[in-house]
C-alpha positions in Angstrom: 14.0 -11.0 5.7 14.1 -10.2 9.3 12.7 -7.4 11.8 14.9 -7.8 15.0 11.3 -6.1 17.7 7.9 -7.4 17.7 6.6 -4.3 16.8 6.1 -5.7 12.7 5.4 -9.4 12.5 5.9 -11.5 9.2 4.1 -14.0 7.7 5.5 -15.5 4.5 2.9 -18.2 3.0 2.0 -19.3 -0.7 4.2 -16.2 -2.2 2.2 -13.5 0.4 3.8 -11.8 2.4 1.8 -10.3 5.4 2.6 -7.1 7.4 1.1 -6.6 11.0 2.0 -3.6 12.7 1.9 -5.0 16.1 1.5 -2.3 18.9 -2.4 -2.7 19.4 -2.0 -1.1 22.9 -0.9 2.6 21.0 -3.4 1.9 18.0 -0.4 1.1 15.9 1.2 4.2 16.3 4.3 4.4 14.2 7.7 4.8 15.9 10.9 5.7 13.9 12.5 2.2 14.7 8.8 0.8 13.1 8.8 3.2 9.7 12.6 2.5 9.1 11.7 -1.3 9.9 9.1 -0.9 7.1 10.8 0.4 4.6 13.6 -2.3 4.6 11.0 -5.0 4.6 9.4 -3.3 1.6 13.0 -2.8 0.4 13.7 -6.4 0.6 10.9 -7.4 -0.5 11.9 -6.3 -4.0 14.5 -8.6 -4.2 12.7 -11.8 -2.5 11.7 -14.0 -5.3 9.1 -15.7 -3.1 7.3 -13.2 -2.3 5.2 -12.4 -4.8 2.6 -10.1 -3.4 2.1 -8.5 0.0 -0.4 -7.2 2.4 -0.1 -4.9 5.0 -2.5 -4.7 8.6 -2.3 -4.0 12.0 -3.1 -5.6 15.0 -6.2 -4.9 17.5 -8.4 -2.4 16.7 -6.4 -0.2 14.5 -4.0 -0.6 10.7 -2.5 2.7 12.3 -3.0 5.8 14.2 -0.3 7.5 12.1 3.3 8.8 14.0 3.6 8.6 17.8 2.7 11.7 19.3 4.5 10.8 22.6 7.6 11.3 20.3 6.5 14.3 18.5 5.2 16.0 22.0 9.0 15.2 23.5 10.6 16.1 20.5 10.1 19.1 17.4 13.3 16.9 15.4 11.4 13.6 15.3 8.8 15.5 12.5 12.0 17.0 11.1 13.9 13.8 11.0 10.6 11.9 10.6 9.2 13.4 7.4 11.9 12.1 5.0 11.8 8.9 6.4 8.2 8.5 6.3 8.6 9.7 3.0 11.3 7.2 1.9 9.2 4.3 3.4 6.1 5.3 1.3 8.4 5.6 -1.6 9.4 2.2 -0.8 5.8 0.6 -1.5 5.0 3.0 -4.3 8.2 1.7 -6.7 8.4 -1.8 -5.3 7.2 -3.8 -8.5 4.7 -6.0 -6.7 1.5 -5.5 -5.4 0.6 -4.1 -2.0 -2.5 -5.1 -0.5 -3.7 -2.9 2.1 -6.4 -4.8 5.1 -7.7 -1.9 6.8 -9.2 -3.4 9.6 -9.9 0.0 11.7 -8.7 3.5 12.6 -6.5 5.1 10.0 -5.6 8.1 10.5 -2.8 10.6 9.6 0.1 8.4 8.6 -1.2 5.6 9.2 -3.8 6.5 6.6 -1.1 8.1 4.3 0.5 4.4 4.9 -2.8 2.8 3.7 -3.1 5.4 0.3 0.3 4.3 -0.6 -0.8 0.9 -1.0 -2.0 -0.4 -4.6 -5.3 -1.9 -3.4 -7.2 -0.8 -0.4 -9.8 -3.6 1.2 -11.5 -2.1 4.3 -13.5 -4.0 6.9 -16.6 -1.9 8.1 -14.8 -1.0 11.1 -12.4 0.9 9.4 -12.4 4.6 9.8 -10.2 7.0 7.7 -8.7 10.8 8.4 -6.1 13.0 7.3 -5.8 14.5 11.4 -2.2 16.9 10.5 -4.3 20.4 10.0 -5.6 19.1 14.3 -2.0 19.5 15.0 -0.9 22.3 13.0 0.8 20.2 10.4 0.0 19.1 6.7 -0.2 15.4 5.1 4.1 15.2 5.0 4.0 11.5 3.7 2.1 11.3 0.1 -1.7 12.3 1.0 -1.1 15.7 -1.0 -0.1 14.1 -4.2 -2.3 10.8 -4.3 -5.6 12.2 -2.9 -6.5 14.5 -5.1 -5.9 11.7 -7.9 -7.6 8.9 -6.0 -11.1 10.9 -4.7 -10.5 14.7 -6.6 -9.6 17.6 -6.2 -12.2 19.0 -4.1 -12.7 16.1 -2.1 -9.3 15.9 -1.2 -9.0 19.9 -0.4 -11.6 19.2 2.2 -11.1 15.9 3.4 -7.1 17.6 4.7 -8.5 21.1 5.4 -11.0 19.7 7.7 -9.6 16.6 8.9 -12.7 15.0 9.6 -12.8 11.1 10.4 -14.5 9.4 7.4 -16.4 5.9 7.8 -15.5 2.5 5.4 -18.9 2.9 3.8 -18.1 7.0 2.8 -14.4 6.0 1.6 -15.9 3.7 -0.2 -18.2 6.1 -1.9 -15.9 8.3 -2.3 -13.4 5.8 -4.4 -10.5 5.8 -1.4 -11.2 2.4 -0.9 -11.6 -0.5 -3.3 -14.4 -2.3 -1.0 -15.8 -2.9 1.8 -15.8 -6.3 3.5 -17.5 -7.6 6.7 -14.5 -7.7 9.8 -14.4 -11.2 10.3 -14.2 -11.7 6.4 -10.9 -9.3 5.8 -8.0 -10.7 6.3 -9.6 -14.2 4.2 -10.7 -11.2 1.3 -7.3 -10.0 1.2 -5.4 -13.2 1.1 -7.9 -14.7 -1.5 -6.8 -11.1 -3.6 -3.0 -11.5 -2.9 -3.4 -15.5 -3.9 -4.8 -14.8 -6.8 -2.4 -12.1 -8.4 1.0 -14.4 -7.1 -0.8 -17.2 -9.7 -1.0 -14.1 -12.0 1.8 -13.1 -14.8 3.7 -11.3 -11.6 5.9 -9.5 -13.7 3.4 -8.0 -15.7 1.6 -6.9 -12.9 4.7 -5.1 -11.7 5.3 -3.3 -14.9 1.5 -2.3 -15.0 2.3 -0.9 -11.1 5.4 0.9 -12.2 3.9 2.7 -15.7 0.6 3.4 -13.7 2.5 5.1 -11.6 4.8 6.9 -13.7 1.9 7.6 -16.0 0.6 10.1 -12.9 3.7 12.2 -13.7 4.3 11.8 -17.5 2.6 13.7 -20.2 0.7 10.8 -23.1 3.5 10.8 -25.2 6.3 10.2 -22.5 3.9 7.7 -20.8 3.2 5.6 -24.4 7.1 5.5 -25.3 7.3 4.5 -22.2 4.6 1.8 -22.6 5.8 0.8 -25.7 9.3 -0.5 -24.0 8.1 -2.3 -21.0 5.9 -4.4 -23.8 8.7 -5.0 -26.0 10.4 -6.3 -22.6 7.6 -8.5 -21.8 7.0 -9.9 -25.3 10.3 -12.2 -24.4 9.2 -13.6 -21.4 7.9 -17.0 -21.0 4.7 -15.9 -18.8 3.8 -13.9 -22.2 4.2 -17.1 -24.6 2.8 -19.4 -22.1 -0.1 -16.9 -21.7 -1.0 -17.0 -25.0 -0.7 -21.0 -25.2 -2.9 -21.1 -22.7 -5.3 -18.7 -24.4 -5.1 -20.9 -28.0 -5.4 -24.3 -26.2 -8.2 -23.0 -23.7 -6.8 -23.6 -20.2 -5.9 -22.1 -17.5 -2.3 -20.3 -17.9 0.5 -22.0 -15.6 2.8 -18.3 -14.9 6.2 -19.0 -13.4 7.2 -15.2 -12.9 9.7 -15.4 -16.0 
């Protein structure tokens, strides 16, 4: 798994992968050549057996300021051309069977907040600050803040939180359910890598069928969304993580999951 700039670093350690957007000096503003870089390290991701869970940050003061409006200003096509591959990165995170961590450590704002709703788990460190900025620009959430917001804080919430796009603090996204917690700044990225640690010594394949028919539950009426249920346990039933969960259970102990 490689990124040939320095705009993403990766850090692979104890089956955790770790993100950084790396252009502090923009506020991580995301370039094309940094969202198609994404989404193939997300790709990849899926078929990387040692990596087992991931987090996503960003360096300096921001996770991300959203697109690059240096790019956008020059250029009407880079939204055109930007959208679906914004979209397809998002997409990316959303049915990659692993979990995706989140560490918001400050501004996140337009895409780079869409970025951070994406993500399965969002830790914020009380610097964080969240906003859906597009309606400032004359543009809309194009990324997946129109279909996840309105799940993740309701209806209302979400109708002004876009319609206004006011600049929320860690402490009101956490009241408001957009966040998972709130952690002190010098305690995030040790909160999220004591999260991620903890699911890779989890039954990981589990957790990545739970992602996928959470996920597919959002669009699926109950019926559709119990069949489908119904074959994912039938699936895991034969795995060795399920019989050595259950050992683990009858004999008292701790279970030992291998990811098969």
């Amino acid at each position: 798994m490689q990124v040939e700039n320095k705009t993403i670093i990766l850090e692979k350690r104890e089956g955790v992968l770790k993100i950084t957007l790396n252009r502090p000096h923009v506020l991580n503003a995301l370039s094309m050549e940094m969202i198609e870089g994404l989404r193939k390290v997300f790709e990849e991701a899926g078929d990387d057996d040692d990596v087992k869970a991931l987090i996503i940050t960003g360096a300096g003061d921001a996770f991300s300021s959203g697109a690059d409006l240096s790019d956008v200003q020059a250029n009407c096509a880079f939204v055109k051309e930007g959208c679906p591959k914004a979209q397809r990165l998002v997409m990316s995170i959303i049915t990659l069977e692993k979990p995706v961590i989140a560490a918001v450590n400050g501004y996140a704002t337009a895409g780079g907040c869409e970025l951070a709703i994406a993500c399965d788990i969002r830790i914020a460190s009380e610097k964080a600050k969240f906003g859906e900025l597009f309606i400032k620009i004359g543009l809309i959430p194009g990324m997946v803040g129109v279909y996840l917001l309105p799940r993740l804080i309701g209806l209302a919430r979400a109708k002004e939180f876009i319609f206004t796009g006011d600049i929320i603090d860690a402490k009101e996204a956490e009241r408001i359910g957009l966040v998972n917690r709130v952690v002190a700044a010098d305690k995030l990225e040790d909160e999220a890598m004591e999260l991620a640690k903890r699911l890779t010594k989890g039954a990981v394949k589990a957790i990545g069928k739970a992602k996928s028919a959470i996920n597919r539950g959002l669009d699926s009426d109950l019926i559709g969304t119990l069949d489908h249920i119904a074959m994912v346990q039938t699936g895991l039933c034969d795995t060795e993580d399920h019989a050595e969960g259950v050992s683990a259970f009858l004999e008292k102990r701790e279970p030992q999951f291998k990811g098969r």
